[in-house]
BAVEX-946676 format. One record per residue (C-alpha): residue number from 1; residue in one letter; x, y, z. Coordinates in nm, 3 decimals. Example, Ala and Ser with C-alpha at 12.3 -4.5 7.8 and 13.67 -1.06 7.14 Angstrom:
<r><num>1</num><residuo>A</residuo><u>1.230</u><v>-0.450</v><w>0.780</w></r>
<r><num>2</num><residuo>S</residuo><u>1.367</u><v>-0.106</v><w>0.714</w></r>
END
This chain:
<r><num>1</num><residuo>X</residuo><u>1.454</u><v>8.621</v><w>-0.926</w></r>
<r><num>2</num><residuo>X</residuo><u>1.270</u><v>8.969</v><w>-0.858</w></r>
<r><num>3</num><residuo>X</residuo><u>0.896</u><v>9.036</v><w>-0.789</w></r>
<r><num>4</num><residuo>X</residuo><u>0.745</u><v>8.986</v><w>-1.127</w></r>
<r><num>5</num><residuo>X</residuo><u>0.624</u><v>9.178</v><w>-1.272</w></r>
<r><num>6</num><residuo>X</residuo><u>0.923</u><v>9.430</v><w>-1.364</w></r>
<r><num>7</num><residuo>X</residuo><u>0.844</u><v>9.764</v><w>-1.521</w></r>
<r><num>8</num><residuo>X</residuo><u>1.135</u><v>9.721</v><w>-1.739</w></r>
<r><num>9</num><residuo>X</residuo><u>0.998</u><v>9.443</v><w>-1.900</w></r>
<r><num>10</num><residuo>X</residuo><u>0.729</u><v>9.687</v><w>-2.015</w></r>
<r><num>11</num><residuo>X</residuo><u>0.842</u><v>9.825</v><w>-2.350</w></r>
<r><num>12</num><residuo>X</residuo><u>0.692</u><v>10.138</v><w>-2.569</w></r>
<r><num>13</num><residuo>X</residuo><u>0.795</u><v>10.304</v><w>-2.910</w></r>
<r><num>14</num><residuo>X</residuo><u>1.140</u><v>10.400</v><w>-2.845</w></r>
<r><num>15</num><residuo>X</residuo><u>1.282</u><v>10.192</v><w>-2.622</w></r>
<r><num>16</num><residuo>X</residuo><u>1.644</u><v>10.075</v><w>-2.697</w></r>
<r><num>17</num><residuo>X</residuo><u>1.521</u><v>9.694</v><w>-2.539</w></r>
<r><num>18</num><residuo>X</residuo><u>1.413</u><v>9.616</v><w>-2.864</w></r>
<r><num>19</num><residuo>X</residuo><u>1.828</u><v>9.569</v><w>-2.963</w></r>
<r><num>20</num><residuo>X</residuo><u>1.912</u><v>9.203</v><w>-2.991</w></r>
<r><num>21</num><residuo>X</residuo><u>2.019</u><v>9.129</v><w>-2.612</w></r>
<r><num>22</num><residuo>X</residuo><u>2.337</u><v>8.998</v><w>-2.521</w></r>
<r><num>23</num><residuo>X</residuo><u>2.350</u><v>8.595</v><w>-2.400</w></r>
<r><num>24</num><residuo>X</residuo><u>2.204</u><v>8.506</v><w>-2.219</w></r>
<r><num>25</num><residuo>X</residuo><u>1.879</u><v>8.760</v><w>-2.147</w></r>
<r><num>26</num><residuo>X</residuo><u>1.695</u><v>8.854</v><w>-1.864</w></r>
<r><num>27</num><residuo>X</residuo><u>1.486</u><v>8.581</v><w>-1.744</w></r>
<r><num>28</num><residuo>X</residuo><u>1.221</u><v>8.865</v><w>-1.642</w></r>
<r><num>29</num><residuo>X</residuo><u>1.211</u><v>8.979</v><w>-2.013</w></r>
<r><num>30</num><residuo>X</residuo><u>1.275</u><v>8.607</v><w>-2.180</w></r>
<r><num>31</num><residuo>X</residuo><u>0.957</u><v>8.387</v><w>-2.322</w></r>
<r><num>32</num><residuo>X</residuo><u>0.999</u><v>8.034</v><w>-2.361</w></r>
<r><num>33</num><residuo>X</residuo><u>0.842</u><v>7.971</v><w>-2.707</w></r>
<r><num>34</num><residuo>X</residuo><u>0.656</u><v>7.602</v><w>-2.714</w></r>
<r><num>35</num><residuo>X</residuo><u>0.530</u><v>7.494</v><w>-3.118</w></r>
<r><num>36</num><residuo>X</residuo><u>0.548</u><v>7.312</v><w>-3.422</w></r>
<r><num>37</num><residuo>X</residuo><u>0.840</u><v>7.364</v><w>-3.644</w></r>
<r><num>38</num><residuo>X</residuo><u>0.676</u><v>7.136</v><w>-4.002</w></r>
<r><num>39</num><residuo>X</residuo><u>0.645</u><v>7.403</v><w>-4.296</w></r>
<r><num>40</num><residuo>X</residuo><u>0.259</u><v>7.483</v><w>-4.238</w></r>
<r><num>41</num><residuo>X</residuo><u>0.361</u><v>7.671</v><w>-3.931</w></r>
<r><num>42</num><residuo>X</residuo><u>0.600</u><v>7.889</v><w>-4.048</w></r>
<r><num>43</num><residuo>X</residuo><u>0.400</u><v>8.141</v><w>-4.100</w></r>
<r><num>44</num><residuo>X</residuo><u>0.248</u><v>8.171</v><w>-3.748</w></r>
<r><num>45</num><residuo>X</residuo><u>0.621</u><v>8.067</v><w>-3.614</w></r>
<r><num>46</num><residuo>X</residuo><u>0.759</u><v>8.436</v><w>-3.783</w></r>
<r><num>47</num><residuo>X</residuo><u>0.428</u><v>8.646</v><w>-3.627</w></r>
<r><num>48</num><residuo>X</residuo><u>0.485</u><v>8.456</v><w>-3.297</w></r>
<r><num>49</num><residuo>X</residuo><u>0.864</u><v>8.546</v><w>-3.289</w></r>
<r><num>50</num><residuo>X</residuo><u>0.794</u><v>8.918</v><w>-3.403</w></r>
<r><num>51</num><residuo>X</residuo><u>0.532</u><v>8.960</v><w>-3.175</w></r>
<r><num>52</num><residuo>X</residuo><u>0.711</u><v>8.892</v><w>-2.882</w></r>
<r><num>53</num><residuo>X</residuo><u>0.985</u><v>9.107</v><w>-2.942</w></r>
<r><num>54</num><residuo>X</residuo><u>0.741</u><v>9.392</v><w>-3.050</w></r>
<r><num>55</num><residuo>X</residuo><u>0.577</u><v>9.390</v><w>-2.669</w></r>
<r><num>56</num><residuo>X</residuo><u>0.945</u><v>9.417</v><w>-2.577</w></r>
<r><num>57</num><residuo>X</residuo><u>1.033</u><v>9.091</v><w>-2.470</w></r>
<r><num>58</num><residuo>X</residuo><u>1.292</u><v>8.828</v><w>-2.589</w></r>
<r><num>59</num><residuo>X</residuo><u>1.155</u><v>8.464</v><w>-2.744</w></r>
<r><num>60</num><residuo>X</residuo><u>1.366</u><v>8.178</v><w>-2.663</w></r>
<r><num>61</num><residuo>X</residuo><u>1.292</u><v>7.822</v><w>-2.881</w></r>
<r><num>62</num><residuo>X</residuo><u>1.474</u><v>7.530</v><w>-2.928</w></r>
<r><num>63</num><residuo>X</residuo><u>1.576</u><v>7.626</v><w>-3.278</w></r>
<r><num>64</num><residuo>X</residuo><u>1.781</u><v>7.900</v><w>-3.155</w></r>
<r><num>65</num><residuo>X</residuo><u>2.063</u><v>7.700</v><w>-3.151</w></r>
<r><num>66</num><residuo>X</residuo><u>2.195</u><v>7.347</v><w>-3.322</w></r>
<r><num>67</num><residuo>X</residuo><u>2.446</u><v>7.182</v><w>-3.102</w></r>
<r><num>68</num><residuo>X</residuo><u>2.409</u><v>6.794</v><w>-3.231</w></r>
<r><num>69</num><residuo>X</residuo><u>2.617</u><v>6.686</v><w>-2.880</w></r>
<r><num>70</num><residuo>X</residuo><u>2.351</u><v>6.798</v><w>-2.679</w></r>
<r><num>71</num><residuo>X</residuo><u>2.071</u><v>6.594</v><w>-2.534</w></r>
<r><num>72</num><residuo>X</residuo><u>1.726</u><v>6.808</v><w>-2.629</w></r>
<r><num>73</num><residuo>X</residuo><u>1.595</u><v>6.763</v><w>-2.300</w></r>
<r><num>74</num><residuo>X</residuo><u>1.850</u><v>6.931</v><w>-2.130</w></r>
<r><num>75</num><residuo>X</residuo><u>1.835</u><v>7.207</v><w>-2.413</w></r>
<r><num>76</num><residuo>X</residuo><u>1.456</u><v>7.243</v><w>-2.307</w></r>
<r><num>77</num><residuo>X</residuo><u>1.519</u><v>7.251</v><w>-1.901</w></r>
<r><num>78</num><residuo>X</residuo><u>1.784</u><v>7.500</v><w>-1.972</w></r>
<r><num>79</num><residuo>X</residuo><u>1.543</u><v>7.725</v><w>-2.176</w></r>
<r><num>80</num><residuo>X</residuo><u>1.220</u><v>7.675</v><w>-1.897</w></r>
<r><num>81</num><residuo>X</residuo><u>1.495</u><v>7.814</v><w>-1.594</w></r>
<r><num>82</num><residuo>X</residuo><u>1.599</u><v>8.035</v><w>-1.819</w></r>
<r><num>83</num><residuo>X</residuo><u>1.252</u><v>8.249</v><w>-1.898</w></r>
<r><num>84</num><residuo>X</residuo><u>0.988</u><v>8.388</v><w>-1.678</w></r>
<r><num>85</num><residuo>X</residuo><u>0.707</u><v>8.332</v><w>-1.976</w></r>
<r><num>86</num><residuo>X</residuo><u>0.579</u><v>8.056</v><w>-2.179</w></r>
<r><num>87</num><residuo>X</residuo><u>0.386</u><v>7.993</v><w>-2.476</w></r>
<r><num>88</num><residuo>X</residuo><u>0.276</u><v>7.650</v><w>-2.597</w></r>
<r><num>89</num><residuo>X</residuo><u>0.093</u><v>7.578</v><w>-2.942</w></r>
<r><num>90</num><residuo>X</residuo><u>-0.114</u><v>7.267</v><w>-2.941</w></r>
<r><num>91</num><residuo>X</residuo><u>-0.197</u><v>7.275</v><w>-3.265</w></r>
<r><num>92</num><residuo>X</residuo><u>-0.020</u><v>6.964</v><w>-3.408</w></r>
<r><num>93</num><residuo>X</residuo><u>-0.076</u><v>6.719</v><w>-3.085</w></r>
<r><num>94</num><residuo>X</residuo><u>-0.364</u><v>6.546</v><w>-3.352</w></r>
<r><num>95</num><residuo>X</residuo><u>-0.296</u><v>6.260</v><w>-3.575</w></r>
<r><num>96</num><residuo>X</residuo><u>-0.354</u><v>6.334</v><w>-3.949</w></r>
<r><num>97</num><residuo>X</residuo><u>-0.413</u><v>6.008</v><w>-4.111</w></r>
<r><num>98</num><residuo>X</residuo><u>-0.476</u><v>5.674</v><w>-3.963</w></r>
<r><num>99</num><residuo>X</residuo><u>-0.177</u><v>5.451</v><w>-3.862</w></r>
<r><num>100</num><residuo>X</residuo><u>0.001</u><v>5.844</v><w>-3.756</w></r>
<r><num>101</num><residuo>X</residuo><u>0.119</u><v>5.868</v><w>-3.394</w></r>
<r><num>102</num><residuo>X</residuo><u>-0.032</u><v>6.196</v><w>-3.190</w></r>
<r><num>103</num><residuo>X</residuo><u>0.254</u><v>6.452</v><w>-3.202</w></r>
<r><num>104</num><residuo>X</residuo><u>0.376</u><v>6.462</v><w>-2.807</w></r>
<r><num>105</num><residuo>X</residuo><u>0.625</u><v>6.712</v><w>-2.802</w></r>
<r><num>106</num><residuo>X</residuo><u>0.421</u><v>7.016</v><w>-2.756</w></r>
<r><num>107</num><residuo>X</residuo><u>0.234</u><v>6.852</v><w>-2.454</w></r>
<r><num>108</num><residuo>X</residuo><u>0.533</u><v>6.725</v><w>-2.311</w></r>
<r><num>109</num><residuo>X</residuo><u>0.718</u><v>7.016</v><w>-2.298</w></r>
<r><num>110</num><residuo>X</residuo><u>0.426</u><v>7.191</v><w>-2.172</w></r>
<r><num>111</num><residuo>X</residuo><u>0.432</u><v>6.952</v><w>-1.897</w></r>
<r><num>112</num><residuo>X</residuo><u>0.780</u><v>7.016</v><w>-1.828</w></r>
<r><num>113</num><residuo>X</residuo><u>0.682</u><v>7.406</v><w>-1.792</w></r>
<r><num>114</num><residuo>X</residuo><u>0.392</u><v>7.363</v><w>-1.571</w></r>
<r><num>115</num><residuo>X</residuo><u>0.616</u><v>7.124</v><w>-1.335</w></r>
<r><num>116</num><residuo>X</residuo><u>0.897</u><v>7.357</v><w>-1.318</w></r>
<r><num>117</num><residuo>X</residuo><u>0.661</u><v>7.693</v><w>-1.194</w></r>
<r><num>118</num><residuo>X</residuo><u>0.436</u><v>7.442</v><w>-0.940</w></r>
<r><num>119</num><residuo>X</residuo><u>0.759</u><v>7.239</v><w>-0.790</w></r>
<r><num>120</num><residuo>X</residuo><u>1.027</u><v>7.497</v><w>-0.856</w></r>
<r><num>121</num><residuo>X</residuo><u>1.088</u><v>7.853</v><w>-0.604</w></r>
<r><num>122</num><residuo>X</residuo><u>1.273</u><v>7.972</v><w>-0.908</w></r>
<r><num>123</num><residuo>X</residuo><u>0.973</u><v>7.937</v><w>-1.141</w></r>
<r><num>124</num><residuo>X</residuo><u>0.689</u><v>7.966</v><w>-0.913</w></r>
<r><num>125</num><residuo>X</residuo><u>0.586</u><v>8.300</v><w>-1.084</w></r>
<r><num>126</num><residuo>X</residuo><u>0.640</u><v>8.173</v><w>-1.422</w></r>
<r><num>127</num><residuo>X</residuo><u>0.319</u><v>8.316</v><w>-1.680</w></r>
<r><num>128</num><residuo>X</residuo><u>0.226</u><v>8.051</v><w>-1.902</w></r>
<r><num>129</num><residuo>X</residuo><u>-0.048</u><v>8.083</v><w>-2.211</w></r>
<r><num>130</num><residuo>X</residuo><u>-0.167</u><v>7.795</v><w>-2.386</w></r>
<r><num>131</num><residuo>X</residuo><u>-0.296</u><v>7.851</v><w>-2.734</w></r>
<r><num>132</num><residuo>X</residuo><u>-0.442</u><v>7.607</v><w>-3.013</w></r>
<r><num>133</num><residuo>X</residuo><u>-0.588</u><v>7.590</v><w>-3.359</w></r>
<r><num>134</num><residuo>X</residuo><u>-0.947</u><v>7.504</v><w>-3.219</w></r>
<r><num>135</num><residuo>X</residuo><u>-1.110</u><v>7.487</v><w>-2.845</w></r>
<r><num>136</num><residuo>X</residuo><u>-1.155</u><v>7.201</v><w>-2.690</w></r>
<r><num>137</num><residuo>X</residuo><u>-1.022</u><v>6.986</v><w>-2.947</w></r>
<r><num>138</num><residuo>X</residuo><u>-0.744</u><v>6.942</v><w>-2.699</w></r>
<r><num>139</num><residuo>X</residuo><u>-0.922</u><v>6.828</v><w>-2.452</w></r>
<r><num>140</num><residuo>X</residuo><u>-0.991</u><v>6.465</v><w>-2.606</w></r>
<r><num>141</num><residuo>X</residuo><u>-0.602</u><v>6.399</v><w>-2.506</w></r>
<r><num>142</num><residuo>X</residuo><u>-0.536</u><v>6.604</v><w>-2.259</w></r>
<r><num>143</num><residuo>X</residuo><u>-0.839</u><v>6.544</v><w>-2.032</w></r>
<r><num>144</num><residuo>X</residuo><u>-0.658</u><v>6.745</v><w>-1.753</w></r>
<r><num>145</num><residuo>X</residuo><u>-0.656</u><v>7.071</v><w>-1.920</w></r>
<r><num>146</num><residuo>X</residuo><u>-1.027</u><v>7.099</v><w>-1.888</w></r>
<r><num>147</num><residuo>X</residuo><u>-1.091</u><v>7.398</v><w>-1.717</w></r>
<r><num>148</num><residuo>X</residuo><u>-0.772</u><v>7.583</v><w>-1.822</w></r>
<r><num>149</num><residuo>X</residuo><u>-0.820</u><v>7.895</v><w>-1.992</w></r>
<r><num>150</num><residuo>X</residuo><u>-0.683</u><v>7.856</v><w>-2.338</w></r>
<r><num>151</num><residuo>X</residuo><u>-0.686</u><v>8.098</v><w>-2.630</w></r>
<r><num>152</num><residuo>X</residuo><u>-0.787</u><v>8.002</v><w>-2.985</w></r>
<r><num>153</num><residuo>X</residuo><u>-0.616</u><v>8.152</v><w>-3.297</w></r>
<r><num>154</num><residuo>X</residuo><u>-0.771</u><v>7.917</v><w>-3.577</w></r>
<r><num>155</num><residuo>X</residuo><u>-0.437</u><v>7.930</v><w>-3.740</w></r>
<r><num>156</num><residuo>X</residuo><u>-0.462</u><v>8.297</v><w>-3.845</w></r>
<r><num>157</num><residuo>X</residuo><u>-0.160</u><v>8.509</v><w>-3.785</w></r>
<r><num>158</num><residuo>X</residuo><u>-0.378</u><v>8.839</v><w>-3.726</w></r>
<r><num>159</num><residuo>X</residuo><u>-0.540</u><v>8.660</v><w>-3.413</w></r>
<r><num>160</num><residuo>X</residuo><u>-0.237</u><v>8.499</v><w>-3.264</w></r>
<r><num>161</num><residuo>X</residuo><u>-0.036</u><v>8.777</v><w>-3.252</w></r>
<r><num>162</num><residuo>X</residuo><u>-0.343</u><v>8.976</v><w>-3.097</w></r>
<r><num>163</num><residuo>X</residuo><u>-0.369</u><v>8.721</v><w>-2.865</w></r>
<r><num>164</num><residuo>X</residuo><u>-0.035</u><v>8.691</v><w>-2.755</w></r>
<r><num>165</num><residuo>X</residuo><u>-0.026</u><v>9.082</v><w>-2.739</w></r>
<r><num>166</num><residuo>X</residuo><u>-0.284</u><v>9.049</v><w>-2.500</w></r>
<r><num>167</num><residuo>X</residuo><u>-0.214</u><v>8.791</v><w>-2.239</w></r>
<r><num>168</num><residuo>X</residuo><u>0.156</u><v>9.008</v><w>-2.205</w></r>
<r><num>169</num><residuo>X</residuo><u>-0.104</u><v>9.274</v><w>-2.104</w></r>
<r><num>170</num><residuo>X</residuo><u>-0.313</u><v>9.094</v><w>-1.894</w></r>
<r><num>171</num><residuo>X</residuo><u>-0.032</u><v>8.963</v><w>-1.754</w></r>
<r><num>172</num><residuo>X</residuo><u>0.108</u><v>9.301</v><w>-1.627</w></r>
<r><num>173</num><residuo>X</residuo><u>0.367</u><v>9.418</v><w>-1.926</w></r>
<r><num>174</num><residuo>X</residuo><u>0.184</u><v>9.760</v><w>-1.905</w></r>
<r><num>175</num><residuo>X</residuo><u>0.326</u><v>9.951</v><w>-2.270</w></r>
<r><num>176</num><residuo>X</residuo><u>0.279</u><v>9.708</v><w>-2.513</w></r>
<r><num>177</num><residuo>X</residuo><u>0.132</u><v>9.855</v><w>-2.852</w></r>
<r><num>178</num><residuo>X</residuo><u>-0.189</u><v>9.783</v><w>-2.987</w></r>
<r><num>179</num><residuo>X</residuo><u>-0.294</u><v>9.478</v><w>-3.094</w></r>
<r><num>180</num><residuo>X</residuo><u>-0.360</u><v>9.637</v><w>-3.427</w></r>
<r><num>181</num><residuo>X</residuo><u>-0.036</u><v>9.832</v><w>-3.432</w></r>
<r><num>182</num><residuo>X</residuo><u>0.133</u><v>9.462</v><w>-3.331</w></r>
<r><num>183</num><residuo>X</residuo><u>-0.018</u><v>9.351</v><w>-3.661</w></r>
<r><num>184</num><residuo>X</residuo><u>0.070</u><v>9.633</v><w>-3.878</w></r>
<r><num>185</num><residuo>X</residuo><u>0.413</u><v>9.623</v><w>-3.756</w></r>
<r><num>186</num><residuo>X</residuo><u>0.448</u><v>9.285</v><w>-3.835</w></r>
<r><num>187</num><residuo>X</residuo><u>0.342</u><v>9.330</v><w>-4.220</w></r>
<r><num>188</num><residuo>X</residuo><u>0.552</u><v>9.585</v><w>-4.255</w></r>
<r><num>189</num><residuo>X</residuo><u>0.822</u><v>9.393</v><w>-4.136</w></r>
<r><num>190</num><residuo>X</residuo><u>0.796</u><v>9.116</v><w>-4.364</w></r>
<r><num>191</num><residuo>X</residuo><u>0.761</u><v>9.315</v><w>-4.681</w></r>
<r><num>192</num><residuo>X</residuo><u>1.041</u><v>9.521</v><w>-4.595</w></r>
<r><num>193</num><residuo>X</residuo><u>1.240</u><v>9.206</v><w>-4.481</w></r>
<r><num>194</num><residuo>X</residuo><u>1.115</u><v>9.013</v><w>-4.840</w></r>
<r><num>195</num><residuo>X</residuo><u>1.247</u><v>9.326</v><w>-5.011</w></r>
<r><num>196</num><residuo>X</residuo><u>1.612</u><v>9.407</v><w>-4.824</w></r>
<r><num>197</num><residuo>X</residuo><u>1.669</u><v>8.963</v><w>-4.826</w></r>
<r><num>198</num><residuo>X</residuo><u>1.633</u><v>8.959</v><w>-5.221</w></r>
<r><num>199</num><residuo>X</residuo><u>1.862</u><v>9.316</v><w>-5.297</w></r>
<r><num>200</num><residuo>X</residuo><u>2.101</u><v>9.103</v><w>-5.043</w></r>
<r><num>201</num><residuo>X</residuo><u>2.086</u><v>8.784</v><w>-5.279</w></r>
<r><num>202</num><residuo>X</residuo><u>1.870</u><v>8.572</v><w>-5.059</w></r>
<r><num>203</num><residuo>X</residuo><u>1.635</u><v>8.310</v><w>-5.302</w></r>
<r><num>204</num><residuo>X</residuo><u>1.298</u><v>8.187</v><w>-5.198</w></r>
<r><num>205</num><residuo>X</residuo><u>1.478</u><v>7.892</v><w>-5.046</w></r>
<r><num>206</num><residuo>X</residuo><u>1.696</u><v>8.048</v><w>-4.863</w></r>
<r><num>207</num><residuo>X</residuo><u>1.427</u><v>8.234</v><w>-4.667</w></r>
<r><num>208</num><residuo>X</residuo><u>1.224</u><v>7.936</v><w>-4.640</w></r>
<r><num>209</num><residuo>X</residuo><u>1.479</u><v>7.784</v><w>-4.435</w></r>
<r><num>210</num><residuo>X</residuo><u>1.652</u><v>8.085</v><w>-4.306</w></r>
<r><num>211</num><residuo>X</residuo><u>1.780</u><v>7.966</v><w>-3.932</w></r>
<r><num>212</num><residuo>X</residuo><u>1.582</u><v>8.091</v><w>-3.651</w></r>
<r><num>213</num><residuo>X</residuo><u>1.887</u><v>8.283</v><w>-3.496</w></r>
<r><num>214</num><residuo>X</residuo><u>1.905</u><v>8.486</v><w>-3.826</w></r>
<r><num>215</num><residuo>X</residuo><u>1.539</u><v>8.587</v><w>-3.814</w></r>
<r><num>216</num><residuo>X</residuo><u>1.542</u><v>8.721</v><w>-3.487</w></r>
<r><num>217</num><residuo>X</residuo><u>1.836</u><v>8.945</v><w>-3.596</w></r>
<r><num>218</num><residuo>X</residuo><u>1.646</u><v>9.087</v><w>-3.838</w></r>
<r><num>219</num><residuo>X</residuo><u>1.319</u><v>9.091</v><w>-3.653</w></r>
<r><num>220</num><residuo>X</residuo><u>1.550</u><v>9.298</v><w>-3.377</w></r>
<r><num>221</num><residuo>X</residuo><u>1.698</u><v>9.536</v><w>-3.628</w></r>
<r><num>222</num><residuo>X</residuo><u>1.344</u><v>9.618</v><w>-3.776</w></r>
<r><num>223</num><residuo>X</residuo><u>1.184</u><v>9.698</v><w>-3.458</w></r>
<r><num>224</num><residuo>X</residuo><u>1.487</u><v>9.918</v><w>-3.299</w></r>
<r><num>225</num><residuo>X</residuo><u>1.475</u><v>10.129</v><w>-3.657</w></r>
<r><num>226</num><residuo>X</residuo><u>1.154</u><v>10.136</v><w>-3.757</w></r>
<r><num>227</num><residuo>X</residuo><u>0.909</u><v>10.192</v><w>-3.408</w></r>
<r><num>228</num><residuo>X</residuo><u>1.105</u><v>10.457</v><w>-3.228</w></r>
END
């Protein structure tokens, strides 16, 4: 892998990097996206996908493809070699209700991500950013993330995709947009995508459960026509 990080992962109004890439991406430009997938999330699932692509980059998330043959776990290790960033929602690793078991697979995976950039020379300057719904909450079960710097969003979409907009800047992707324009962008998009999906014959339900791989298409085309 290069010296991170790349200039070319740094993307402005007009760049032609916001097309949907061919398979498999760059791992320089590729973020490995950690979350819940249960219907409350959905909405800060679409402004976590959109805002990725809007800084220029390409998400990556289990959902991306269905193969039924193929162990998860290997799906997962393929997707952490595969991307030079991370993101990992903690949100859901609480029990609801009493007799409910503590929702592991967003800590595990995590785990699996932090192993990979501290053991692995290929991933060794991987950028990972932890987010959850409320601080410290996570650190009742997951004592060892103490003194990590995680970001909060509260579950509201406005402050998640700020925040994610932010760490990519932080993190040396120098021509990202605004935080506010990230935002904007991303209403836009989904009034304009509620609008064209309906004159196309799409019903609510079909949106609902619209698979991720024909989200990001449209998430691509939107950004490549409308933030030249």
């Amino acid at each position: 892998m290069e010296r991170f990080p790349r200039e070319s992962a740094s993307v402005a109004r007009g760049s032609s990097a916001n097309q949907r890439p061919m398979h498999p991406p760059s791992p320089d430009d590729s973020v490995f996206i950690n979350c819940p997938f249960d219907p409350d999330y959905e909405p800060l699932l679409r402004v976590l996908l959109f805002s990725v692509i809007r800084c220029g980059l390409n998400p990556r998330i289990a959902r991306e493809r269905l193969e039924s043959g193929e162990p998860r776990i290997s799906k997962l290790v393929e997707l952490i070699q595969e991307t030079r960033w991370g993101i990992h929602d903690l949100s859901r690793i609480k029990a609801k209700k009493k007799g409910e078991f503590y929702r592991m697979n967003m800590p595990f995976e995590l785990g699996v991500d932090l192993g990979a950039k501290l053991f692995s020379k290929a991933c060794a300057n991987k950028k990972i950013l932890i987010v959850a719904q409320e601080p410290f909450r996570h650190q009742i079960g997951l004592s060892d993330l103490s003194n990590s710097d995680i970001r909060v969003h509260k579950s509201d979409a406005e402050t998640l995709a700020k925040e994610v907009r932010n760490w990519f800047r932080e993190s040396g992707v120098k021509s990202v947009p605004p935080g506010s324009v990230v935002w904007a962008d991303f209403n836009a998009f989904m009034s304009d995508f509620q609008i064209k999906r309906e004159k196309e014959g799409y019903k609510d339900a079909d949106i609902r459960k619209m698979p991720v791989p024909e989200f990001l298409d449209f998430i691509y085309r939107w950004v490549e026509e409308n933030c030249g």
